[in-house]
ROSE-487628 format. One record per residue (C-alpha): residue number from 1; residue in three letters; x, y, z. Coordinates in nm, 2 decimals, decimal comma, always signed. Example, Ala and Ser with C-alpha at 12.3 -4.5 7.8 and 13.67 -1.06 7.14 Angstrom:
REM residues 2
<node seq="1" type="ALA" xx="+1,23" yy="-0,45" zz="+0,78"/>
<node seq="2" type="SER" xx="+1,37" yy="-0,11" zz="+0,71"/>
END
This chain:
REM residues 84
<node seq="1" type="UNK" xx="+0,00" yy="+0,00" zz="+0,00"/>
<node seq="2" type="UNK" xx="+0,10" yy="+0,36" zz="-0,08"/>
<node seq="3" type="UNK" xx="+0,19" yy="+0,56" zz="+0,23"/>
<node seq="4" type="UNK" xx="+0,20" yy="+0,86" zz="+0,01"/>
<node seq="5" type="UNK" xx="-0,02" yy="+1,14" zz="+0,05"/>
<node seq="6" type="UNK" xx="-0,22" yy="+1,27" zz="-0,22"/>
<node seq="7" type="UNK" xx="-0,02" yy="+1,60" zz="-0,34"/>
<node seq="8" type="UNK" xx="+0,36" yy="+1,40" zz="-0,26"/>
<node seq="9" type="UNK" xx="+0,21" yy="+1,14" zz="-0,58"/>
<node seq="10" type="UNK" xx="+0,11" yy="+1,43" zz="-0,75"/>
<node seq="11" type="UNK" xx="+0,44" yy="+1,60" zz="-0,76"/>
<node seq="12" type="UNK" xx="+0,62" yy="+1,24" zz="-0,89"/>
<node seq="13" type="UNK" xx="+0,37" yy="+1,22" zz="-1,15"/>
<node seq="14" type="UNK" xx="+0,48" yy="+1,59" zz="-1,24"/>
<node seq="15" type="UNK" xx="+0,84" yy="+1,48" zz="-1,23"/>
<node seq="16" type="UNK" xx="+0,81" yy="+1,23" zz="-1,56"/>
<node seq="17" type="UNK" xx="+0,79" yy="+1,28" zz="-1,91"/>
<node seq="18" type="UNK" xx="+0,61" yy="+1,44" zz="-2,08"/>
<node seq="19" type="UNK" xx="+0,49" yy="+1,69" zz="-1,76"/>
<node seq="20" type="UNK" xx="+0,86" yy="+1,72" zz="-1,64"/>
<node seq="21" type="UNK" xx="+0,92" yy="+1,86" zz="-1,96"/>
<node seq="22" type="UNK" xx="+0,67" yy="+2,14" zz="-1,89"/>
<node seq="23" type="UNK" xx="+0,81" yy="+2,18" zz="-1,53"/>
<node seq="24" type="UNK" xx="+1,20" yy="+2,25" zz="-1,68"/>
<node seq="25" type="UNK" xx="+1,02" yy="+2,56" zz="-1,93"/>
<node seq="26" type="UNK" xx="+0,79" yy="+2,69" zz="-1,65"/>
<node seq="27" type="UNK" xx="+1,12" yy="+2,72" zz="-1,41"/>
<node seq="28" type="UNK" xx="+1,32" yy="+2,89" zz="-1,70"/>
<node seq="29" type="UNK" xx="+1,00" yy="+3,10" zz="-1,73"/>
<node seq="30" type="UNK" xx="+0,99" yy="+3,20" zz="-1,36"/>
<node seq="31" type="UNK" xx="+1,35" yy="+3,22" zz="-1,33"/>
<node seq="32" type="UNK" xx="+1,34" yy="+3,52" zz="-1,61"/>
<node seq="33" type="UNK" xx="+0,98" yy="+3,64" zz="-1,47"/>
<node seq="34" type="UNK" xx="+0,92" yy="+3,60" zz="-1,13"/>
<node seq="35" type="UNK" xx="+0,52" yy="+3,69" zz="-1,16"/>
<node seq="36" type="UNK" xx="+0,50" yy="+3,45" zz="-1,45"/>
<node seq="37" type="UNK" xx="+0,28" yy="+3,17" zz="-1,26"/>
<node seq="38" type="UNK" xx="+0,07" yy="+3,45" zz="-1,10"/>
<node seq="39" type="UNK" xx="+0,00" yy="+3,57" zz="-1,42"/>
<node seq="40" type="UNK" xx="-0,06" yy="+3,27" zz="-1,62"/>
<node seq="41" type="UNK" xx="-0,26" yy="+3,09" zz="-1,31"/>
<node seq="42" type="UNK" xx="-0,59" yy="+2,98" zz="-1,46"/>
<node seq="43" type="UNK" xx="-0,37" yy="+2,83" zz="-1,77"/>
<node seq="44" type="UNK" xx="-0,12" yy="+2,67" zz="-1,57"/>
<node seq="45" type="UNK" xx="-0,33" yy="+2,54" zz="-1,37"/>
<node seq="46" type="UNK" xx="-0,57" yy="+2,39" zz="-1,65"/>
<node seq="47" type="UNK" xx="-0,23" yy="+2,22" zz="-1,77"/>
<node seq="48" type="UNK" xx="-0,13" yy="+2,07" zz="-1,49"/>
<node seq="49" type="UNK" xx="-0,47" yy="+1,89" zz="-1,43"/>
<node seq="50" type="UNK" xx="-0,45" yy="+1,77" zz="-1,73"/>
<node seq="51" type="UNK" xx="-0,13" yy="+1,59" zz="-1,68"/>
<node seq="52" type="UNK" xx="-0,27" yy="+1,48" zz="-1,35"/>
<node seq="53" type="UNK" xx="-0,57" yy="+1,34" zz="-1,50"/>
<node seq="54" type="UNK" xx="-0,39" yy="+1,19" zz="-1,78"/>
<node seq="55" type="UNK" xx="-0,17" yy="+0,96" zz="-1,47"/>
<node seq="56" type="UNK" xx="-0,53" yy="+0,91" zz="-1,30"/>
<node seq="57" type="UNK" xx="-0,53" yy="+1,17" zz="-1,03"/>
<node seq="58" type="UNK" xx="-0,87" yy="+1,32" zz="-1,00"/>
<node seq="59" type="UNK" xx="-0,93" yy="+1,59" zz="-0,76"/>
<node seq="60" type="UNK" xx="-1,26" yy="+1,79" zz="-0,72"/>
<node seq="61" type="UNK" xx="-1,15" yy="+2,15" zz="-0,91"/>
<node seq="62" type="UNK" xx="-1,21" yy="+2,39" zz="-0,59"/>
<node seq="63" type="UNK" xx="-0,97" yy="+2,07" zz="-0,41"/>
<node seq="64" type="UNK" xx="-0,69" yy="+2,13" zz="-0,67"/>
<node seq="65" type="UNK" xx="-0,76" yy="+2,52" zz="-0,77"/>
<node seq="66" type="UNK" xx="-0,65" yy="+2,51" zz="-0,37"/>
<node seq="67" type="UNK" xx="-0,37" yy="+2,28" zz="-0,39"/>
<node seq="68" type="UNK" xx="-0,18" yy="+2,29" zz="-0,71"/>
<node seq="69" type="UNK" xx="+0,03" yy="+2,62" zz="-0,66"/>
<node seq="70" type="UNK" xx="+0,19" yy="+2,37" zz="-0,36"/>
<node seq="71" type="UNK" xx="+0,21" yy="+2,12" zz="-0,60"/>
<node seq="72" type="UNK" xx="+0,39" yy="+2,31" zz="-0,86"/>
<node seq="73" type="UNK" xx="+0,63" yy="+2,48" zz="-0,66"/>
<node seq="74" type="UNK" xx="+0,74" yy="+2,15" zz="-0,44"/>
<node seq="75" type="UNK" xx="+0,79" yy="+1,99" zz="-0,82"/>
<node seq="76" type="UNK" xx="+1,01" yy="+2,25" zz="-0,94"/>
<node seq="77" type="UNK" xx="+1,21" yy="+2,24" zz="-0,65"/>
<node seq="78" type="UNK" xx="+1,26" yy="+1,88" zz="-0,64"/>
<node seq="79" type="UNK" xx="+1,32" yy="+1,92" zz="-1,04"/>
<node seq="80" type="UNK" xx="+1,61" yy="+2,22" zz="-0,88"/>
<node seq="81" type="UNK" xx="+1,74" yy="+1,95" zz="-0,67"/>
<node seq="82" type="UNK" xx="+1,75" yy="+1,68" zz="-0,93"/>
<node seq="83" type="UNK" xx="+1,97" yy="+1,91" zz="-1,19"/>
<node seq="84" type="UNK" xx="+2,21" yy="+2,02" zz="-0,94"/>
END
């Protein structure tokens, strides 16, 4: 049984092709614009529950409209990590 919680087997799911690939250009992005997510939050967000729904994770939308800036940013920092 997965001891996992919900958001930690979202960001893994974030982490592998083909939404890793998305994660690497939205960190370039913020790097060079820091108000890039904030700007680009209902788009971002509509792409990165689509990647979750395409590895089976279904959330209610007010659930993961909450959750997935927490998501995001604990992905690109593990991606960070990863490249280092």
């Amino acid at each position: 049984m997965d001891s996992r919680t919900a958001k930690e087997i979202a960001v893994d799911r974030l982490l592998k092709p083909p939404a890793v690939d998305y994660l690497r250009t939205l960190k370039t992005l913020t790097t060079n614009d820091p108000n890039y997510v904030a700007a680009n939050r209902v788009d971002i967000g509509n792409i990165l529950h689509g990647f979750l729904a395409g590895e089976g994770i279904h959330w209610a939308q007010e659930i993961f409209e909450r959750e997935w800036p927490e998501i995001l940013n604990e992905a690109i920092t593990q991606l960070s990590e990863k490249e280092q």
